[in-house]
Backbone as a printed PyTorch tensor [residue, N CA C, xyz], in Angstrom:
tensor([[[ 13.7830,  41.1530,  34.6550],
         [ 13.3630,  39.8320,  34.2340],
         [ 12.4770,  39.2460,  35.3290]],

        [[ 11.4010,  39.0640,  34.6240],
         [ 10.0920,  38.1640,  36.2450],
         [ 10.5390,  36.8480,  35.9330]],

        [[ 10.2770,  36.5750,  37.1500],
         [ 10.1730,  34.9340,  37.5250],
         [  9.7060,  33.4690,  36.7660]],

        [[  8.8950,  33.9790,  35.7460],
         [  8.3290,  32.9870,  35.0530],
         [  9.4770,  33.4290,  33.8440]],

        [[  9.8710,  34.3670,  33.8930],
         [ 11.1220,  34.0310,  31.9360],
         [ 12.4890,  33.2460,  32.7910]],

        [[ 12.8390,  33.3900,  34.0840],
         [ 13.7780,  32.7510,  34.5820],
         [ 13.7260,  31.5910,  34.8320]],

        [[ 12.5450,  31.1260,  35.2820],
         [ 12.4860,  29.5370,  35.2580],
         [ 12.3110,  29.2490,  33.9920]],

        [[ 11.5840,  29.4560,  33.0170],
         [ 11.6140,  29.2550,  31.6440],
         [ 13.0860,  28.7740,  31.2920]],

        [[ 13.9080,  29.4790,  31.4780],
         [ 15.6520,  29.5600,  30.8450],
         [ 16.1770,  28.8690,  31.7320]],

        [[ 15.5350,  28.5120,  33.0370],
         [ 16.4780,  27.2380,  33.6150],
         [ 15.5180,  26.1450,  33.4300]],

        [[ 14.5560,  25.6360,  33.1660],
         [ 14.3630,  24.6720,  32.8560],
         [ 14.8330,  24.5350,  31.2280]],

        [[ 15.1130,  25.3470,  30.1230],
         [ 15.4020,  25.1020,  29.2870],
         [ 16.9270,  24.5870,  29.6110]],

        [[ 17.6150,  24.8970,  29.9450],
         [ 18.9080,  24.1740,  29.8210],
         [ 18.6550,  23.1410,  30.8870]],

        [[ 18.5950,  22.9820,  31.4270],
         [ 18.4290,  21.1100,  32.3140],
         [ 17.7320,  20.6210,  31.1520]],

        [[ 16.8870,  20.6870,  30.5270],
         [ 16.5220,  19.7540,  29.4010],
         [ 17.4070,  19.0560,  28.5000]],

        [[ 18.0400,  20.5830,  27.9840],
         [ 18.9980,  20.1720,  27.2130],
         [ 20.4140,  19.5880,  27.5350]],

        [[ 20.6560,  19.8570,  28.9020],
         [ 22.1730,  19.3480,  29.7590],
         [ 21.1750,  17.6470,  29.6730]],

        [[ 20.0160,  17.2230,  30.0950],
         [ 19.4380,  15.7010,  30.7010],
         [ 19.7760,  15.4460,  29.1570]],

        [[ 19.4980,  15.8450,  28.0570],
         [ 19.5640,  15.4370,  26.5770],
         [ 20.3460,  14.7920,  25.9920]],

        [[ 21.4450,  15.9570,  26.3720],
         [ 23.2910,  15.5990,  26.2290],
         [ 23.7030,  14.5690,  27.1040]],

        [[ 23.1670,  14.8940,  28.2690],
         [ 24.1310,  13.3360,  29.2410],
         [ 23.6750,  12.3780,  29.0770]],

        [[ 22.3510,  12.3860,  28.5590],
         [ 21.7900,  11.0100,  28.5060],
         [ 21.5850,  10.4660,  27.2550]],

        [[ 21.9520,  10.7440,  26.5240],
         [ 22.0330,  10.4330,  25.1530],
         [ 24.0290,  10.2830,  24.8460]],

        [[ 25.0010,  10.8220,  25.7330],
         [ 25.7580,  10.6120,  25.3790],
         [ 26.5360,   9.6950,  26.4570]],

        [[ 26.1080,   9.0860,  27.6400],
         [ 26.3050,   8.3750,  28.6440],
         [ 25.9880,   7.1420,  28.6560]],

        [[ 24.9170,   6.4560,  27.8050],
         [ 24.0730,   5.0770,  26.7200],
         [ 24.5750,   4.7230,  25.5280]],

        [[ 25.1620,   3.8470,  25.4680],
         [ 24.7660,   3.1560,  23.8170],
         [ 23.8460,   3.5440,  23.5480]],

        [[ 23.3840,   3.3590,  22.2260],
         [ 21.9900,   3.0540,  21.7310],
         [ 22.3710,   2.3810,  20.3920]],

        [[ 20.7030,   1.5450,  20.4980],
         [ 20.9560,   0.4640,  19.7250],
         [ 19.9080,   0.6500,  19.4460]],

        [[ 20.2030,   0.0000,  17.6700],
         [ 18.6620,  -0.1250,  16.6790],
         [ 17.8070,  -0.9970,  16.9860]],

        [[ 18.2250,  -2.2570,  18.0720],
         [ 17.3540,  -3.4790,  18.2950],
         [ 18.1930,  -4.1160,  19.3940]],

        [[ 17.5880,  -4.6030,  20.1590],
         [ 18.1620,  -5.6870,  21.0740],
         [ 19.5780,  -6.4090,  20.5490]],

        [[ 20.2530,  -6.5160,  21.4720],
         [ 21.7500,  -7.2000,  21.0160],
         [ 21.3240,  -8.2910,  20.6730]],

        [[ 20.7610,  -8.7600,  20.6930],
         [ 19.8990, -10.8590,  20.4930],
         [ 18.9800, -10.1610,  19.4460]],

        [[ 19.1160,  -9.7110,  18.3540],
         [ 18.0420,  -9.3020,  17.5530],
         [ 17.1950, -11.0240,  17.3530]],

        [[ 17.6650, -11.9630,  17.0620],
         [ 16.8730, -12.9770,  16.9540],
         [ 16.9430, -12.9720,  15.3800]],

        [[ 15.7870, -13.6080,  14.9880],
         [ 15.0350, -13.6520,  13.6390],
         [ 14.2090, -12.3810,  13.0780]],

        [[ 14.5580, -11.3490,  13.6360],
         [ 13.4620, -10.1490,  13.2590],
         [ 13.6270,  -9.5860,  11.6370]],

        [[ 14.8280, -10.2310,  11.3600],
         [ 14.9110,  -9.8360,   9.7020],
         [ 13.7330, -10.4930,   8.4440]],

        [[ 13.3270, -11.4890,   8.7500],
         [ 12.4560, -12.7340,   8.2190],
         [ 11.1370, -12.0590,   8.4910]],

        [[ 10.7750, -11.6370,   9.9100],
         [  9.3530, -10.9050,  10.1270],
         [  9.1210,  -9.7680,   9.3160]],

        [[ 10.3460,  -9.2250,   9.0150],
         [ 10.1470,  -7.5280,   8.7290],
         [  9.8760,  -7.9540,   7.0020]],

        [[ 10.1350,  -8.8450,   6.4320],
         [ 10.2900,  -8.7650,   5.0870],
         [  8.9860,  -9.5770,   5.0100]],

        [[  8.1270, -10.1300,   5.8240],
         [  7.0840, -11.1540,   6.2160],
         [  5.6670, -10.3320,   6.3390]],

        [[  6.1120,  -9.1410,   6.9140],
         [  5.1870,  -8.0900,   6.8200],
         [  5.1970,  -6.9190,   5.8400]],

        [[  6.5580,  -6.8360,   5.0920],
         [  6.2060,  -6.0750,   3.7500],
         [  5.6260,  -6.6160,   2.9910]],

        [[  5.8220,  -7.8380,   2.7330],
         [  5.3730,  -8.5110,   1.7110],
         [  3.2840,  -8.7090,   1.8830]],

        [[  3.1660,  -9.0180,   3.2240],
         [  1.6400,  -9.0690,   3.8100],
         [  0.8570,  -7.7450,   3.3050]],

        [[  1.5800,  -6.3910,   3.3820],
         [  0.7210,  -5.5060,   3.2720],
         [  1.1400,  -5.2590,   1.4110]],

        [[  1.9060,  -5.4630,   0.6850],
         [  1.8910,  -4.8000,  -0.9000],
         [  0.9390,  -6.1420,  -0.7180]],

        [[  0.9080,  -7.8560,  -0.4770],
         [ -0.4710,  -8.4110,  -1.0830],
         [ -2.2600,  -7.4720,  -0.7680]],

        [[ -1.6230,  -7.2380,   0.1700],
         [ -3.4770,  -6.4880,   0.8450],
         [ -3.5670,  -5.0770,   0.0220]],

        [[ -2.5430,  -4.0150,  -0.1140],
         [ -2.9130,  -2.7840,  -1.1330],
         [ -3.2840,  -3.4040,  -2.5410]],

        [[ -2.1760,  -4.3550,  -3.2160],
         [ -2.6100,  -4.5040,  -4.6990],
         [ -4.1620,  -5.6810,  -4.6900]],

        [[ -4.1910,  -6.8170,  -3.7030],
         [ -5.6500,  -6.4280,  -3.5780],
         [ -6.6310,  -5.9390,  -3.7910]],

        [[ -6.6130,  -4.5010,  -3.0750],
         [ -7.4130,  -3.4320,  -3.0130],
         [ -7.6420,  -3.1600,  -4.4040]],

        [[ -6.4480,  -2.6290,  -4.6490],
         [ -6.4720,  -1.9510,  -5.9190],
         [ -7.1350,  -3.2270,  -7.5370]],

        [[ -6.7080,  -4.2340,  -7.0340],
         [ -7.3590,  -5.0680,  -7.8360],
         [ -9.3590,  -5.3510,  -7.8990]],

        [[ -9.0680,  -4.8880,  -6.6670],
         [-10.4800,  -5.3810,  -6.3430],
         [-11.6340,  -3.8690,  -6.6510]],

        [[-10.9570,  -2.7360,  -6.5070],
         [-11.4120,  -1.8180,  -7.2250],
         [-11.3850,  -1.8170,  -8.8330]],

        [[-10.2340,  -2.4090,  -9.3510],
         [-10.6380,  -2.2380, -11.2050],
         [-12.1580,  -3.1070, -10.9650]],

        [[-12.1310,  -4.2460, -10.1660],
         [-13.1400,  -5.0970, -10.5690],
         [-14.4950,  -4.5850, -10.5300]],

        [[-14.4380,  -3.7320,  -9.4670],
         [-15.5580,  -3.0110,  -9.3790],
         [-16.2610,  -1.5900, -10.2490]],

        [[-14.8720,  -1.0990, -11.2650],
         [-15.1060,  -0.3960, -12.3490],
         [-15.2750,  -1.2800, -13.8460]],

        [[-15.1450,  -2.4390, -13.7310],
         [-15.5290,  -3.1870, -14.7390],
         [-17.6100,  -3.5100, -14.0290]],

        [[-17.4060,  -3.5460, -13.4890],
         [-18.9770,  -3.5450, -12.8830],
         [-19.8900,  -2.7530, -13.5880]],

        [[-19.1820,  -1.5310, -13.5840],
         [-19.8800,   0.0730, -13.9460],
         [-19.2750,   0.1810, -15.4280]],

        [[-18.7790,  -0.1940, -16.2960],
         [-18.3200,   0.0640, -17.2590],
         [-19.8370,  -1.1520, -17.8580]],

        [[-19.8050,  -2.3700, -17.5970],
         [-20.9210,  -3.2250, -17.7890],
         [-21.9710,  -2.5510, -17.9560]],

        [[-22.6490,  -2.0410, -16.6910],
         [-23.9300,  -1.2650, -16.8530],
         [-23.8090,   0.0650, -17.8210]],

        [[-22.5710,   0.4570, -17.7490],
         [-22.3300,   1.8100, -18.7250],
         [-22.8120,   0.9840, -20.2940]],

        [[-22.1220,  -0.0120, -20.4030],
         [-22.4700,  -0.1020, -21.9150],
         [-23.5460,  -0.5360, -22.3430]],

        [[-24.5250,  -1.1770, -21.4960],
         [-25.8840,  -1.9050, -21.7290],
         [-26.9430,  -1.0660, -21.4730]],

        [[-26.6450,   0.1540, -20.6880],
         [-27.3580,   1.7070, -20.7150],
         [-27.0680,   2.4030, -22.0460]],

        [[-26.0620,   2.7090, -22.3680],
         [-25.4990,   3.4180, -23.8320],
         [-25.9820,   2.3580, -24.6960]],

        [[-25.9140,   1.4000, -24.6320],
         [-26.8440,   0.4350, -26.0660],
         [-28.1250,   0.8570, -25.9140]],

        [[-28.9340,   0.7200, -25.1020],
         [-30.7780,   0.8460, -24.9220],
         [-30.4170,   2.4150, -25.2940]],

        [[-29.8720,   3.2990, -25.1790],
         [-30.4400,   4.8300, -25.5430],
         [-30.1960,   4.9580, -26.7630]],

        [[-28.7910,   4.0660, -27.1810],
         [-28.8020,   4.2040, -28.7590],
         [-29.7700,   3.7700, -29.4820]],

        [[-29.9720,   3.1250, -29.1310],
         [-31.3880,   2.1720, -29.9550],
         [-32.6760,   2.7150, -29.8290]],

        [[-33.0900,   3.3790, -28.3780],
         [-34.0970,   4.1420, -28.2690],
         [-33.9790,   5.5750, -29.3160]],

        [[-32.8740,   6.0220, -29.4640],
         [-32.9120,   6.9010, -30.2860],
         [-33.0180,   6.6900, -31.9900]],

        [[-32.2420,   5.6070, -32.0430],
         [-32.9160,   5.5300, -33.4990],
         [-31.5670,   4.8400, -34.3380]],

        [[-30.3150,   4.7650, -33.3650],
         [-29.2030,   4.8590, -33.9960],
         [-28.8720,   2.5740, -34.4020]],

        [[-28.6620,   2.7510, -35.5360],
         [-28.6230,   1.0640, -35.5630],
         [-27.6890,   0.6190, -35.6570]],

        [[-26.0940,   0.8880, -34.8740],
         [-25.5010,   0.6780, -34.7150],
         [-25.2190,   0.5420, -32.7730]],

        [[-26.3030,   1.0530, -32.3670],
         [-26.3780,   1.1380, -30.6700],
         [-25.9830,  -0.1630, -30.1770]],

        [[-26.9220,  -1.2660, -30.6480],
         [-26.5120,  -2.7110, -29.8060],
         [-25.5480,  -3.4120, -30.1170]],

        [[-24.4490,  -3.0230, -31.5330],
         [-23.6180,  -3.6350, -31.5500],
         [-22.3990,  -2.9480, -30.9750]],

        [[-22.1160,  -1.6280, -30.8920],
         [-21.2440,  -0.6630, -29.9590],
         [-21.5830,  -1.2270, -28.5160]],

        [[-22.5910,  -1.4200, -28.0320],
         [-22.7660,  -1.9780, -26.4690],
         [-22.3290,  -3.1720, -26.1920]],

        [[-22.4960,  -3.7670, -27.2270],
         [-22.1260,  -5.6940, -27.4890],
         [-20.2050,  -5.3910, -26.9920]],

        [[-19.7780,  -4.6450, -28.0700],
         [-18.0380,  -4.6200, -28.1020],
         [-17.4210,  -3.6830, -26.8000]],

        [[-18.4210,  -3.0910, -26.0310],
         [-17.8700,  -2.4980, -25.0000],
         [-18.0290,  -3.4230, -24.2060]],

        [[-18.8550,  -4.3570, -24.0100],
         [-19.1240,  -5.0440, -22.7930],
         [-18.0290,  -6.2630, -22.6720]],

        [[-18.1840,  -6.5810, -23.8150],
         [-17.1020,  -7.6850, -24.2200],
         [-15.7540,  -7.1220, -23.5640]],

        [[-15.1340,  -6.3340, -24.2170],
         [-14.0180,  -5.8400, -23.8090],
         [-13.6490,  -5.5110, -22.6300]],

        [[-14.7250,  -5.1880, -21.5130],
         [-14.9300,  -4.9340, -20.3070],
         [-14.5810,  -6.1400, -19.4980]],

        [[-15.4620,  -7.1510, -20.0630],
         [-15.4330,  -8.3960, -19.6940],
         [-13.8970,  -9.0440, -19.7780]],

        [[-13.4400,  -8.8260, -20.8510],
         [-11.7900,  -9.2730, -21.1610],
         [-10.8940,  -8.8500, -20.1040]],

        [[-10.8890,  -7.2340, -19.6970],
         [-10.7410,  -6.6230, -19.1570],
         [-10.7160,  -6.8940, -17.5980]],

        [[-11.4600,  -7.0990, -17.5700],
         [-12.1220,  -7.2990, -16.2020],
         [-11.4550,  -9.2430, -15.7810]],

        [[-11.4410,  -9.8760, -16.6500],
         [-10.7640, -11.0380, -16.2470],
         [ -9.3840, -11.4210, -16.3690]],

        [[ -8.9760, -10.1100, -17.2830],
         [ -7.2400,  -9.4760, -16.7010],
         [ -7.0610,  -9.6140, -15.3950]],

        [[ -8.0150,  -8.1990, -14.8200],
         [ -7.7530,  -7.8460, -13.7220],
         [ -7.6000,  -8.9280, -12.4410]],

        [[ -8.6320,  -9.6830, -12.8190],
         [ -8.9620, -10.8160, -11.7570],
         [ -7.4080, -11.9990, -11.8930]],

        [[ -7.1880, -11.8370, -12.8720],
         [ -5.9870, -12.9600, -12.7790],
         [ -5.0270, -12.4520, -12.3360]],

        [[ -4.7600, -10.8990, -12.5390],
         [ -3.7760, -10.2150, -11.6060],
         [ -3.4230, -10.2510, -10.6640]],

        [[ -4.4400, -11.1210,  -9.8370],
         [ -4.3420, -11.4190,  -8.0240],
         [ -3.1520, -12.4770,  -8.0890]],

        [[ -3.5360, -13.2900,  -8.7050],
         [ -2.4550, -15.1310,  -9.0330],
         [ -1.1730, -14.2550,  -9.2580]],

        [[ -1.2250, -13.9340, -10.6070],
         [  0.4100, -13.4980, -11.2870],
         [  0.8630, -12.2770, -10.4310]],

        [[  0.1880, -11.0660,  -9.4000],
         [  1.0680, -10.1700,  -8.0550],
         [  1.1790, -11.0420,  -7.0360]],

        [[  0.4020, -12.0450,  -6.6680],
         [  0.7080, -13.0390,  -5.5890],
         [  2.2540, -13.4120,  -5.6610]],

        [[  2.0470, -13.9870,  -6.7680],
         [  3.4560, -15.3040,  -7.5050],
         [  4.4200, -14.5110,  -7.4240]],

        [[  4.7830, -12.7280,  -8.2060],
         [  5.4350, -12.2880,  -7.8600],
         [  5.9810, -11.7430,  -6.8800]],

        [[  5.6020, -11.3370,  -5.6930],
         [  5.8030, -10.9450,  -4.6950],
         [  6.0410, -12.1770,  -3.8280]],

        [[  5.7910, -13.3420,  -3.9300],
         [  6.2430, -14.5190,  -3.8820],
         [  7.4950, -14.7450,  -3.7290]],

        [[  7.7560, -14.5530,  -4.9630],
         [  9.1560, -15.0360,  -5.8270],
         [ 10.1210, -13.8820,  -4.8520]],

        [[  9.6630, -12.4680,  -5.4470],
         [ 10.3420, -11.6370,  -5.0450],
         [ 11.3230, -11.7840,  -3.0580]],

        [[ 10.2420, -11.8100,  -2.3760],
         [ 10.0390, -11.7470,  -1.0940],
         [ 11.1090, -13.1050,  -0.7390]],

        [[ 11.1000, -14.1540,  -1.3390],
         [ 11.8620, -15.4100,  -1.4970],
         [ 13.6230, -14.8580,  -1.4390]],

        [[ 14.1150, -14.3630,  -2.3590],
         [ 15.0850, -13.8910,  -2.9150],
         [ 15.9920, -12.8140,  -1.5090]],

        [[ 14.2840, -12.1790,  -1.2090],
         [ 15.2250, -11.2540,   0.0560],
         [ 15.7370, -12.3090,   1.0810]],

        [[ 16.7970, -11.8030,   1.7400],
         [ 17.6990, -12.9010,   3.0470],
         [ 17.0020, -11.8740,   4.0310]],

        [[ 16.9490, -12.9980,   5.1450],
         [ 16.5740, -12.3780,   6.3610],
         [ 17.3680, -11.2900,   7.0850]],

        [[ 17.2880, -10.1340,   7.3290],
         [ 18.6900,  -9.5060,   7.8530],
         [ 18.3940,  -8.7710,   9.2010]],

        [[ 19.5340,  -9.0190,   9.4930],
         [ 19.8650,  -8.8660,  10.9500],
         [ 20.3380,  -7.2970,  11.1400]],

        [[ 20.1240,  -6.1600,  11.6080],
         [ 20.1710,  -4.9170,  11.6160],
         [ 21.5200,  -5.0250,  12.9220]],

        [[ 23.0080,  -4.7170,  12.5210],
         [ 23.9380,  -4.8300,  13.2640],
         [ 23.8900,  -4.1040,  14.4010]],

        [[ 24.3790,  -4.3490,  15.3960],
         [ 24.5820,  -3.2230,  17.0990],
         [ 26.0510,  -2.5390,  16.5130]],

        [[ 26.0910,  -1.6810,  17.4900],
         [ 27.5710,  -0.9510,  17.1950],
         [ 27.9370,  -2.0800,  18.7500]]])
């Protein structure tokens, strides 16, 4: 056995002996014994980031109602360029609907606000116990 597999195998066990004593010689604790108010923050910042993802995600339909718009007022002019006389009124009822659509989405911000609101309300602040 050379010198470098022997120190290898003694530094492996002092690692694991510092591991054991020191992990079994400490308490350990999930949070400061004085946790404070940290239950109120933690539910303060779930609630901060589902408003900022559904956001997002709101703010992307809005931006596929954008493209659904130009989709249907492109598909009307080719229908019509082609000959078909039903083109501008199929473009008329897509856009519309887009539009409906699309001011769903936008009110969705108010009514996920309100809920997550409400919701976030309901949770109690909690205090994560010490042993």
């Amino acid at each position: 056995m050379d010198a470098k597999g022997s120190f290898r195998k003694v530094a492996l066990v002092l690692m694991v002996w510092a591991l054991l004593v020191g992990t079994s010689s400490t308490p350990v604790y999930a949070q400061d014994p004085d946790p404070g108010d940290r239950g109120g923050e933690i539910v303060t910042a779930i609630r901060t980031i589902a408003t900022v993802v559904i956001d997002i995600l709101i703010g992307a339909a809005v931006a596929l109602m954008a493209v659904g718009i130009a989709a249907g007022f492109v598909g009307g002019e080719l229908l019509v360029a082609v000959g078909q006389p039903y083109g501008l009124s199929s473009a008329w009822v897509k856009v519309i609907s887009i539009v409906i659509l699309g001011l769903g989405a936008l009110l969705t911000i108010v009514i996920v606000n309100t809920v997550i609101n409400a919701v976030a309300a309901l949770v109690p602040p909690t205090v994560i116990p010490t042993i």
